[in-house]
TORKOL-4160 file (C-alpha; in steps of 0.2 Angstrom, whole numbers, padded with zeros to 4 digits, m for minus):
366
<pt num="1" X="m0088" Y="0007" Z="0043"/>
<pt num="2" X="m0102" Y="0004" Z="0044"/>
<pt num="3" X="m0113" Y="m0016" Z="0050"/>
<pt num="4" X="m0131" Y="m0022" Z="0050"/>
<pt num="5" X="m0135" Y="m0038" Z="0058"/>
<pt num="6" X="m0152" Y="m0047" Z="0060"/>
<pt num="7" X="m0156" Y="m0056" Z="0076"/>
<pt num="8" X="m0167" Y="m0066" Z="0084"/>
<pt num="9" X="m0176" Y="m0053" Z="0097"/>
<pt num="10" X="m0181" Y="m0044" Z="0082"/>
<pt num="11" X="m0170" Y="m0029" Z="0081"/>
<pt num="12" X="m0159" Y="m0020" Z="0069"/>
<pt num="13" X="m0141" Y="m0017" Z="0076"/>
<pt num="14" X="m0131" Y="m0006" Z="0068"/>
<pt num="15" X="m0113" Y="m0003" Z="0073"/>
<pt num="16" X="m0099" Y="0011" Z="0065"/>
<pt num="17" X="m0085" Y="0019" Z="0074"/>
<pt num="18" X="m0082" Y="0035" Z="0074"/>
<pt num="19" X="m0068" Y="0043" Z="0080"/>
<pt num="20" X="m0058" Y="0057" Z="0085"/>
<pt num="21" X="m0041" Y="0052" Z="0082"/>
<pt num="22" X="m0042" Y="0033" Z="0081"/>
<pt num="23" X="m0046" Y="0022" Z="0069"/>
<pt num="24" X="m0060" Y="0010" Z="0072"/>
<pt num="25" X="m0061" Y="m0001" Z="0060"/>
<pt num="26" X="m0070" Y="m0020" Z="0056"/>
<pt num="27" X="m0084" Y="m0017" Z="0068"/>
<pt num="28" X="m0092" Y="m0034" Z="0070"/>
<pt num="29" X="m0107" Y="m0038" Z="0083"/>
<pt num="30" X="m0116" Y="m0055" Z="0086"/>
<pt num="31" X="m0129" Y="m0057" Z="0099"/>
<pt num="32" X="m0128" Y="m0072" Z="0109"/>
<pt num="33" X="m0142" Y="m0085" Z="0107"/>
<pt num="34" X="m0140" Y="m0094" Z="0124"/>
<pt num="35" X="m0157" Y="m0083" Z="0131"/>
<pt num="36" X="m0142" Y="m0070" Z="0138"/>
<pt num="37" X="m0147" Y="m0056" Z="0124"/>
<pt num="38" X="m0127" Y="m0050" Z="0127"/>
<pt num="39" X="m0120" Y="m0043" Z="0112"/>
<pt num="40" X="m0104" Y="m0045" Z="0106"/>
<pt num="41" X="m0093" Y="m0032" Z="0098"/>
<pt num="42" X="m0077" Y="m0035" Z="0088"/>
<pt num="43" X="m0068" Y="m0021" Z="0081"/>
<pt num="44" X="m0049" Y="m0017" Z="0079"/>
<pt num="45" X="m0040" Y="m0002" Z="0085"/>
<pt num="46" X="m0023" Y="0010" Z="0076"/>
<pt num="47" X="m0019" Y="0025" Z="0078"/>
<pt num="48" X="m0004" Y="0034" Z="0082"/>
<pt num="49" X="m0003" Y="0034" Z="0101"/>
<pt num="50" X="m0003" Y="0018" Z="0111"/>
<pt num="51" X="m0017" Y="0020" Z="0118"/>
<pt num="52" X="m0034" Y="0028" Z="0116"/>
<pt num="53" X="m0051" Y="0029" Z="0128"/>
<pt num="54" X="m0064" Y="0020" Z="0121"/>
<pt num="55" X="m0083" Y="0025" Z="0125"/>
<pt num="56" X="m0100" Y="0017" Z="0118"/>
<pt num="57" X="m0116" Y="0025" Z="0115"/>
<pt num="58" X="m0132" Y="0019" Z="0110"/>
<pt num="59" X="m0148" Y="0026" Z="0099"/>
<pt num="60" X="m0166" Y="0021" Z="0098"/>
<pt num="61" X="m0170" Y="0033" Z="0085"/>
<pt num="62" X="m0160" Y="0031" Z="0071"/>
<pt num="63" X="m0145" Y="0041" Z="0076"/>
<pt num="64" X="m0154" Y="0054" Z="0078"/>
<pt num="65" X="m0150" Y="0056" Z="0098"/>
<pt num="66" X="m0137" Y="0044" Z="0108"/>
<pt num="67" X="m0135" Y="0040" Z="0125"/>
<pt num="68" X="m0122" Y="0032" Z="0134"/>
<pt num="69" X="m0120" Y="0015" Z="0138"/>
<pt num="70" X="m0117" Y="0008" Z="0155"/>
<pt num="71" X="m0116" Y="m0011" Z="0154"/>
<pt num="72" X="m0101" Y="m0016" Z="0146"/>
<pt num="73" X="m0084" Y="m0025" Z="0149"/>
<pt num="74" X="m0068" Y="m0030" Z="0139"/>
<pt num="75" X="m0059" Y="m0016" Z="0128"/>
<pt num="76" X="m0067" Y="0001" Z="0134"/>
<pt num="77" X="m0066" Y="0013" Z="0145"/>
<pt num="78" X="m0049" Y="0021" Z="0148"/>
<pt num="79" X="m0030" Y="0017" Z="0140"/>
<pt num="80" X="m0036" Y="0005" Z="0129"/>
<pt num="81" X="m0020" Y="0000" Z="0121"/>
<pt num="82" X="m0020" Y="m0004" Z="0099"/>
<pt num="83" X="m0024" Y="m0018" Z="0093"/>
<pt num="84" X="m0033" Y="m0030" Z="0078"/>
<pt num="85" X="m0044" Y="m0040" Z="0091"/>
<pt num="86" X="m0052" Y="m0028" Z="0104"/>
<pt num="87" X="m0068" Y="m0037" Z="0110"/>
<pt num="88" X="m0083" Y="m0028" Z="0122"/>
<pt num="89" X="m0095" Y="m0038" Z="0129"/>
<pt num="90" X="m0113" Y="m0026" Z="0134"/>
<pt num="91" X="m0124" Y="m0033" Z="0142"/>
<pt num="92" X="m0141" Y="m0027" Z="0132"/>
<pt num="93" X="m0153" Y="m0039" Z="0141"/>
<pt num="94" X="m0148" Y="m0028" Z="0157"/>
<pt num="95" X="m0149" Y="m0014" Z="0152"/>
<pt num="96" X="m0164" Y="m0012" Z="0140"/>
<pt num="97" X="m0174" Y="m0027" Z="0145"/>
<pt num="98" X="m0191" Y="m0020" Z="0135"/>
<pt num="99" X="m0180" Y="m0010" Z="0121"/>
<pt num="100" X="m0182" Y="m0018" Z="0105"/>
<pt num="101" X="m0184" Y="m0007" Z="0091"/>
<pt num="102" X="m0180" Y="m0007" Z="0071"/>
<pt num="103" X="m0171" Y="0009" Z="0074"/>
<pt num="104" X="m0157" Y="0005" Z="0087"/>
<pt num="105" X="m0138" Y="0012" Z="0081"/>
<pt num="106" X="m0122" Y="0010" Z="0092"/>
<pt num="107" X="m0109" Y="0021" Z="0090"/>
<pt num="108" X="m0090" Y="0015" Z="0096"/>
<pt num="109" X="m0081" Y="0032" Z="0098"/>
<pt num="110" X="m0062" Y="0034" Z="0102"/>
<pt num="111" X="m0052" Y="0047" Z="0109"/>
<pt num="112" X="m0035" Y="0051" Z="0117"/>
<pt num="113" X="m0037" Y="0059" Z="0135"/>
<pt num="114" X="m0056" Y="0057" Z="0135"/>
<pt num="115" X="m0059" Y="0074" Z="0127"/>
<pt num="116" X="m0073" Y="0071" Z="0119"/>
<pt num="117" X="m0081" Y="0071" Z="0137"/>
<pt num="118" X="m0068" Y="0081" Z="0147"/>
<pt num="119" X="m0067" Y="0100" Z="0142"/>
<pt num="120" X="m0052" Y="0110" Z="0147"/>
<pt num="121" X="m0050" Y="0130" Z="0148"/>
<pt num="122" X="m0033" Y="0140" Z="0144"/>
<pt num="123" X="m0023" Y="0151" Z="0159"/>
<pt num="124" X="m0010" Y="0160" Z="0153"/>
<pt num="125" X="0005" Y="0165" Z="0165"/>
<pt num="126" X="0004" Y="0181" Z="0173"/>
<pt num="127" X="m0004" Y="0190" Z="0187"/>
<pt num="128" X="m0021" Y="0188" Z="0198"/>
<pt num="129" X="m0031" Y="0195" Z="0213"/>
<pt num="130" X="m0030" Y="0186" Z="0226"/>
<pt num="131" X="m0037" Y="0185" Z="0245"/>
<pt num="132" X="m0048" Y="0194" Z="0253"/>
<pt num="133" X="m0038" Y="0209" Z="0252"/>
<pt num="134" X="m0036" Y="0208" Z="0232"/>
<pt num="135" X="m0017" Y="0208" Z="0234"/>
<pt num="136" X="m0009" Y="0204" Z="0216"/>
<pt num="137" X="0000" Y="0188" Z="0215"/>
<pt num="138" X="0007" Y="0177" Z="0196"/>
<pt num="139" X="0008" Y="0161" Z="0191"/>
<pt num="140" X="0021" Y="0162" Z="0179"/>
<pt num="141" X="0019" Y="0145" Z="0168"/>
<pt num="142" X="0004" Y="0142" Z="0157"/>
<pt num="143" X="m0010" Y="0129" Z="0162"/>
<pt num="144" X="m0027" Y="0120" Z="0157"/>
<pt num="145" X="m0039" Y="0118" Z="0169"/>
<pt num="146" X="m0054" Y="0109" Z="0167"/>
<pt num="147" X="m0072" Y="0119" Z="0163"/>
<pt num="148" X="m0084" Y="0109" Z="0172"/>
<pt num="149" X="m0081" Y="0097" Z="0189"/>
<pt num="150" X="m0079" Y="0080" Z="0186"/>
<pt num="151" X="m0096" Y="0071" Z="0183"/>
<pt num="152" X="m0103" Y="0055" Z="0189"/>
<pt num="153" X="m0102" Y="0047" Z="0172"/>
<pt num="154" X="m0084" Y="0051" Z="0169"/>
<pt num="155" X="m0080" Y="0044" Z="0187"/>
<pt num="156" X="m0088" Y="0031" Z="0183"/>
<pt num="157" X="m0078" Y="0026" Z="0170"/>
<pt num="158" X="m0063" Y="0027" Z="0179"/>
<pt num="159" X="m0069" Y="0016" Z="0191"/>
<pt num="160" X="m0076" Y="0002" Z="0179"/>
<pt num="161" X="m0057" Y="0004" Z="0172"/>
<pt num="162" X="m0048" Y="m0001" Z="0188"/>
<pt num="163" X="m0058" Y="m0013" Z="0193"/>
<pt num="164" X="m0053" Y="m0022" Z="0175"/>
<pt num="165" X="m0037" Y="m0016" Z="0179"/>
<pt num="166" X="m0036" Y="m0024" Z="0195"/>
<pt num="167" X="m0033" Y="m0009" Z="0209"/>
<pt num="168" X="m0050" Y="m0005" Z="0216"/>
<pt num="169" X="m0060" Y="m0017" Z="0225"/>
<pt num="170" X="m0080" Y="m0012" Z="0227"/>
<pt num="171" X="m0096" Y="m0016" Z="0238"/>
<pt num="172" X="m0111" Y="m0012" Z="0236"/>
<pt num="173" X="m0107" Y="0005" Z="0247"/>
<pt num="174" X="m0087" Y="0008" Z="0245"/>
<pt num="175" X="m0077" Y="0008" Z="0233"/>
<pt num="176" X="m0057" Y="0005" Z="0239"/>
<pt num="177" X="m0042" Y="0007" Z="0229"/>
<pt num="178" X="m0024" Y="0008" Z="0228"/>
<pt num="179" X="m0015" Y="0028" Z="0231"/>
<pt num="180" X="0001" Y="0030" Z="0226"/>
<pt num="181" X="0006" Y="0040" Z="0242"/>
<pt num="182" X="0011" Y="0057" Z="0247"/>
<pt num="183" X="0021" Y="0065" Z="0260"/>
<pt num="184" X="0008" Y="0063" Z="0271"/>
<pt num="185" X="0002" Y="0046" Z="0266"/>
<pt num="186" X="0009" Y="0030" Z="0262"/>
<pt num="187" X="0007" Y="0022" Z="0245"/>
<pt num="188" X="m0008" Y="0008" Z="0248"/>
<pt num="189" X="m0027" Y="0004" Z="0251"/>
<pt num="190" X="m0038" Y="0018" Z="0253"/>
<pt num="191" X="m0057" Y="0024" Z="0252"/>
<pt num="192" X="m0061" Y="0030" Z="0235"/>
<pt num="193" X="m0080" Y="0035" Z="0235"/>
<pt num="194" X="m0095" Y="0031" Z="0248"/>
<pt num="195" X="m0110" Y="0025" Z="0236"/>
<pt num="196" X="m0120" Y="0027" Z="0252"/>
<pt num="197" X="m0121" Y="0046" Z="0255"/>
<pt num="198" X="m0137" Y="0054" Z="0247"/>
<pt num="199" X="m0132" Y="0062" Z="0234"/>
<pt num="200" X="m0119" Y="0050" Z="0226"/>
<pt num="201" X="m0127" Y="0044" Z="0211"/>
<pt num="202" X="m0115" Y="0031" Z="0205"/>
<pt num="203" X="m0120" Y="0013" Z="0207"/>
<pt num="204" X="m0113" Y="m0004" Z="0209"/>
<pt num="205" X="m0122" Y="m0018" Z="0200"/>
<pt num="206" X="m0119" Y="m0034" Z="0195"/>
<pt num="207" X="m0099" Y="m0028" Z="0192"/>
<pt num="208" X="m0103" Y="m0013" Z="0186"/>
<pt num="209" X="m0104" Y="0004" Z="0190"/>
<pt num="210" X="m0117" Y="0015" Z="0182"/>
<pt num="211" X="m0123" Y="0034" Z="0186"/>
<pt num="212" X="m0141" Y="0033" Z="0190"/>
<pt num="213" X="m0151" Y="0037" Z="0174"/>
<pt num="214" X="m0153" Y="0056" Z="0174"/>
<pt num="215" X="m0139" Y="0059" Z="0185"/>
<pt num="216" X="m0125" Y="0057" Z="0171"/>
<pt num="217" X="m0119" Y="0074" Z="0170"/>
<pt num="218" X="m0121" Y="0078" Z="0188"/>
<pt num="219" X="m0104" Y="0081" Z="0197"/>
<pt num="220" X="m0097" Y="0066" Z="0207"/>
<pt num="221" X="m0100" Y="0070" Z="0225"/>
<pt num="222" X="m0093" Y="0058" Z="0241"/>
<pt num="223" X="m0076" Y="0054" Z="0231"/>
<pt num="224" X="m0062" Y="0057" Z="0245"/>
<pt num="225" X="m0043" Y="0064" Z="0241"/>
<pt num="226" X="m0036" Y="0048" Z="0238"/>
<pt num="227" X="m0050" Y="0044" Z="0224"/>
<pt num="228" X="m0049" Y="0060" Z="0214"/>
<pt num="229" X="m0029" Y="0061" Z="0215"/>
<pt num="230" X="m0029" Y="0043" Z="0209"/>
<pt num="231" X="m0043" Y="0049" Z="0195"/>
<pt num="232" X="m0032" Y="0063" Z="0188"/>
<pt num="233" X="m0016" Y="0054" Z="0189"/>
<pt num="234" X="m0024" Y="0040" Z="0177"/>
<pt num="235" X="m0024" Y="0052" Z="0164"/>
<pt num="236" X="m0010" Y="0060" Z="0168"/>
<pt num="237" X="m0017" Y="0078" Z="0177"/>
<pt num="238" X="m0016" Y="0082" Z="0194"/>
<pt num="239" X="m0028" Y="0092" Z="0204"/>
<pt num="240" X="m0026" Y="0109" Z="0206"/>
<pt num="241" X="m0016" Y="0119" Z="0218"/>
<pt num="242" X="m0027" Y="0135" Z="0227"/>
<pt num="243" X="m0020" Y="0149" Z="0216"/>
<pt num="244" X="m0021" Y="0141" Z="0201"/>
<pt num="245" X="m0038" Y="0138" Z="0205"/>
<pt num="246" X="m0040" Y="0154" Z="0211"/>
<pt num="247" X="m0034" Y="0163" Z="0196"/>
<pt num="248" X="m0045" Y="0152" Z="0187"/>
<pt num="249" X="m0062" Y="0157" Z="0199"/>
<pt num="250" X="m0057" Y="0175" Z="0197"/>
<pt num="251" X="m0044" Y="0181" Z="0185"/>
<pt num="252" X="m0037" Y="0201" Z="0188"/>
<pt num="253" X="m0055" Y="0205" Z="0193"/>
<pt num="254" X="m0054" Y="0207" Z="0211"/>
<pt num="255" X="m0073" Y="0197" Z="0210"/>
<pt num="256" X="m0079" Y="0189" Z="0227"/>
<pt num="257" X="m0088" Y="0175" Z="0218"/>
<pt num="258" X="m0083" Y="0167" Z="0201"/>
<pt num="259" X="m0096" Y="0181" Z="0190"/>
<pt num="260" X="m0096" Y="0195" Z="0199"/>
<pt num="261" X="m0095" Y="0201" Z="0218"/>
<pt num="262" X="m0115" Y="0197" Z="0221"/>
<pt num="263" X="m0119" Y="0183" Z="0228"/>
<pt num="264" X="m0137" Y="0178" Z="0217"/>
<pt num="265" X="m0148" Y="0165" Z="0217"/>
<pt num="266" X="m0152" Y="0164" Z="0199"/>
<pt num="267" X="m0130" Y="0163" Z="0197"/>
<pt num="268" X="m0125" Y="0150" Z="0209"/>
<pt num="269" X="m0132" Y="0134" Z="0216"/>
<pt num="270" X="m0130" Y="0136" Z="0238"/>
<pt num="271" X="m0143" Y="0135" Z="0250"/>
<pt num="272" X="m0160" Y="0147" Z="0246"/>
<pt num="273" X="m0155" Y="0150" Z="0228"/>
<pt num="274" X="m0170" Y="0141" Z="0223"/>
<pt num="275" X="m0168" Y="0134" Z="0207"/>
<pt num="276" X="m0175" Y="0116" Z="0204"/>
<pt num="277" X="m0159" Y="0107" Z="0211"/>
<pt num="278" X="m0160" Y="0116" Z="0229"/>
<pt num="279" X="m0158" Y="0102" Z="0240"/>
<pt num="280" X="m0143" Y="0094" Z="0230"/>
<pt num="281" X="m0131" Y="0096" Z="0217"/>
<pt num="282" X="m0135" Y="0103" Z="0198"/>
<pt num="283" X="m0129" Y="0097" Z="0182"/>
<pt num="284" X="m0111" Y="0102" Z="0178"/>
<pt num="285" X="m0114" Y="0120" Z="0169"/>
<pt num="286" X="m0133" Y="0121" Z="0172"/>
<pt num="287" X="m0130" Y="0141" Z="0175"/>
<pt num="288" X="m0121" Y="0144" Z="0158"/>
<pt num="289" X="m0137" Y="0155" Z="0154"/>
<pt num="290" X="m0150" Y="0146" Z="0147"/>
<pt num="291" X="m0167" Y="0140" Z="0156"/>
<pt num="292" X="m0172" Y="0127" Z="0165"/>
<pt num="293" X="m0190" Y="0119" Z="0170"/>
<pt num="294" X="m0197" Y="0137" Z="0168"/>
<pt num="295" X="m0181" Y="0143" Z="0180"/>
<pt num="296" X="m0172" Y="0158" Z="0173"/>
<pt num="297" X="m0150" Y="0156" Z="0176"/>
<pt num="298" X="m0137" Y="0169" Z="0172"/>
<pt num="299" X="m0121" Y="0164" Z="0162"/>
<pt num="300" X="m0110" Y="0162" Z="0177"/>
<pt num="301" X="m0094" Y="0158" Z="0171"/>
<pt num="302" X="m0075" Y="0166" Z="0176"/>
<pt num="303" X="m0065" Y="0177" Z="0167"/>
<pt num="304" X="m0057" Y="0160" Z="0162"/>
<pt num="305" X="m0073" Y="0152" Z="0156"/>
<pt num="306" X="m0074" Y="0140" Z="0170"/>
<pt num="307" X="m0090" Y="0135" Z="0177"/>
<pt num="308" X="m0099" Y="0130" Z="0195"/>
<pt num="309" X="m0085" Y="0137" Z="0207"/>
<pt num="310" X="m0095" Y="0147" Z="0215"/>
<pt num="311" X="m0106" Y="0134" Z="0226"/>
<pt num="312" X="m0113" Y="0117" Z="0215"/>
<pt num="313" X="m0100" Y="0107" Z="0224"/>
<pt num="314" X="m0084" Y="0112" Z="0235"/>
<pt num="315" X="m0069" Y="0106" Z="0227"/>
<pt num="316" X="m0053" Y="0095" Z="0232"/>
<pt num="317" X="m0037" Y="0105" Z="0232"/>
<pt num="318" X="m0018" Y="0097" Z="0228"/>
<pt num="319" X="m0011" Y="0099" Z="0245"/>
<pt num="320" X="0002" Y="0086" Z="0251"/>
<pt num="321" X="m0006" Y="0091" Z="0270"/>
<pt num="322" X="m0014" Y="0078" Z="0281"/>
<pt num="323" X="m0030" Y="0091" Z="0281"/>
<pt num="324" X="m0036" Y="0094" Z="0263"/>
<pt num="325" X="m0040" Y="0109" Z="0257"/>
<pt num="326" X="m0056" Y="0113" Z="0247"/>
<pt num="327" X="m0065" Y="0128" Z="0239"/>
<pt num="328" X="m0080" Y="0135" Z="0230"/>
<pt num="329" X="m0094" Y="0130" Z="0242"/>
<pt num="330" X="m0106" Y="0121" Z="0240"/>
<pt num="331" X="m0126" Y="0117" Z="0237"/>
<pt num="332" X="m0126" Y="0119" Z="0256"/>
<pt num="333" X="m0117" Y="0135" Z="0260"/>
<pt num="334" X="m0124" Y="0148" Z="0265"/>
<pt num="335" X="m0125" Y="0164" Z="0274"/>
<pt num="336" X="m0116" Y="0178" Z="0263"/>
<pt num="337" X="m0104" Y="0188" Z="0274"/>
<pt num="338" X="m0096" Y="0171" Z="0281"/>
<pt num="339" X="m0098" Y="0159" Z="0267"/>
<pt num="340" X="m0084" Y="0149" Z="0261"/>
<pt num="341" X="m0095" Y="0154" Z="0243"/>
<pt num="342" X="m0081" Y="0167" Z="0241"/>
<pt num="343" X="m0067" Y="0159" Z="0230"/>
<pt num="344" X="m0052" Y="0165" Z="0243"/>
<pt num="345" X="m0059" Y="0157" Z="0253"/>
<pt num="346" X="m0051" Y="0139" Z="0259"/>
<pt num="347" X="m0060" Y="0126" Z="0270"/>
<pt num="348" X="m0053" Y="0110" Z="0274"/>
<pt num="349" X="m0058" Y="0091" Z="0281"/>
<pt num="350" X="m0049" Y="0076" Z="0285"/>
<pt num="351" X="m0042" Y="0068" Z="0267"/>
<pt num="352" X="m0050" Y="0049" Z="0268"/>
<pt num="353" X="m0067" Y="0057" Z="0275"/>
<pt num="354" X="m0081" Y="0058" Z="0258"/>
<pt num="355" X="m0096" Y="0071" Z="0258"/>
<pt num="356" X="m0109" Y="0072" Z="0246"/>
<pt num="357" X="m0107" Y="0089" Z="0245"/>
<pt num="358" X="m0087" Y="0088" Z="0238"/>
<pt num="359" X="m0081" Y="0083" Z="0222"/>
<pt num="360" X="m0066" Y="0090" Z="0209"/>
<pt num="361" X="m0059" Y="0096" Z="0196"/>
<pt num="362" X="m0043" Y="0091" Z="0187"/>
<pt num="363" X="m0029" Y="0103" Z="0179"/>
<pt num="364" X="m0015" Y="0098" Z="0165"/>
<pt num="365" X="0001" Y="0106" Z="0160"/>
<pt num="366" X="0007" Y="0104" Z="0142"/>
């Protein structure tokens, strides 16, 4: 459906859903006239499941080209359950204070498990190399695991989500939140993500949390254990175990790093690669082959087509151990012989402590 209102900044608004397996239907929107500029969106939601994850995007351009949108409450984000009278309140004024154009469209756009955001890759049972000495190992049931780490928009969204829902608490610095325990840990309060460290590029304003702008798809960095676990069991996954990352990194090829047994700077992000991202994180799959800024990168994906675990970020294991285990390196690592850039390679650090050089990836089991 498809709705164009006229208001008083002098813009046209126009709203539609679009959807992957919901139904969004009687999209209505109404700017408020108390000087606020907040935009109110009405829209109802059915569809088979429960529950769907609602996201909304915004284009300056006809529709040309969309980009998310960060400053909205109400009914969207995560598990937003069915209904005729689903409301989002976005706070427009905020977030574009000098963008009023003839041309703006906003797209509501639901999904079940997020996957228009969240890509997952098949591994099917069966055997793997693993260790340094390439001894053959199996996983003998089939899993997903996700093909890129988990990015600073869609941790963001999680987090907007439970502070709605009422079991993370946030500062301008920390965020805290509710864990649901483990053999190690007892079920309660725990540290989440530091929004101090450097390189964490998720913000908290005003109640809400936004990426910074241009740091979207950049991988959530400074998240501890309890944040990520809490993360993947909101949607029902889990984080990964070592060899069913492992397998993933590396398949049956007996491979030192995630592509090939070189360690090369144009194929990995870790410290004196030299691309354009050398002193940080890159985007989530910026070595899938394609150039950047002038900077030539090789398509550095597993035999699984998983990409960034060699180096980017190291990644947070599922280890019931007081100490948890992480993998792949990171922008930081270096020195090839001793690296922890090799993908049999386990490191570990104390589960509440958050780095901006760790972050995650989920895995699901169907």
């Amino acid at each position: 459906m498809k709705l164009i209102l006229r208001y008083g900044l002098s813009f046209l608004f126009v709203v539609f859903g679009a959807s992957q397996t919901a139904s969004i239907t009687n999209v209505q929107a109404q700017q408020r006239t108390d000087g606020s500029q907040i935009v109110d969106i009405a829209y109802e939601l059915t569809g088979d499941l429960p529950s769907y994850n609602i996201t909304i995007q915004v284009s300056f351009d006809n529709g040309v080209t969309f980009e998310n949108i960060f400053l909205v409450s109400g009914d969207v984000g995560i598990n937003i359950t069915t209904g005729n009278q689903k409301m989002i309140n976005w706070n427009f004024g905020v977030e574009f204070p000098y963008q009023y154009s003839d041309s703006t469209r906003v797209k509501i756009i639901g999904d079940s498990g997020n996957q228009s955001t969240i890509e997952f890759v098949n591994v099917a049972a069966g055997p793997y190399t693993q260790g340094q000495n390439d001894n053959i190992a199996t996983i003998d049931y089939d899993y997903q695991i996700m093909k890129y780490e988990v990015t600073n928009f869609q941790f963001a969204q999680f987090l907007q989500y439970g502070l709605a829902a009422g079991y993370i608490t946030a500062s301008p610095d920390t965020v805290i939140g509710f864990y649901q325990g483990d053999a190690h840990y007892s079920s309660g309060e725990y540290p989440f993500i530091d929004l101090s460290k450097e390189n964490c590029r998720i913000m908290y304003q005003n109640g809400f949390f936004v990426p910074e702008i241009g740091y979207e798809d950049f991988p959530v960095v400074a998240v501890s254990k309890f944040g990520a676990s809490t993360f993947a069991a909101e949607y029902g996954w889990e984080l990964p175990e070592h060899n069913e990352w492992e397998k993933a990194a590396r398949g049956t090829t007996g491979w030192d790093f995630a592509y090939g047994d070189q360690l090369l700077p144009h194929w990995a992000n870790y410290n004196g690669s030299g691309d354009p991202f050398d002193d940080g994180p890159t985007p989530v799959g910026y070595y899938g082959g394609v150039g950047h800024q002038g900077y030539w990168v090789g398509d550095a994906h597993s035999p699984y087509g998983t990409y960034d675990m060699t180096g980017n970020v190291s990644e947070i294991m599922r280890v019931n151990v007081s100490q948890t285990p992480i993998v792949g390196g990171n922008w930081n690592s270096y020195d090839l012989y001793t690296t922890p850039l090799h993908v049999w390679y386990v490191n570990s650090y104390v589960s509440g402590n958050m780095y901006d050089t760790v972050g995650f990836r989920c895995v699901k089991y169907d």
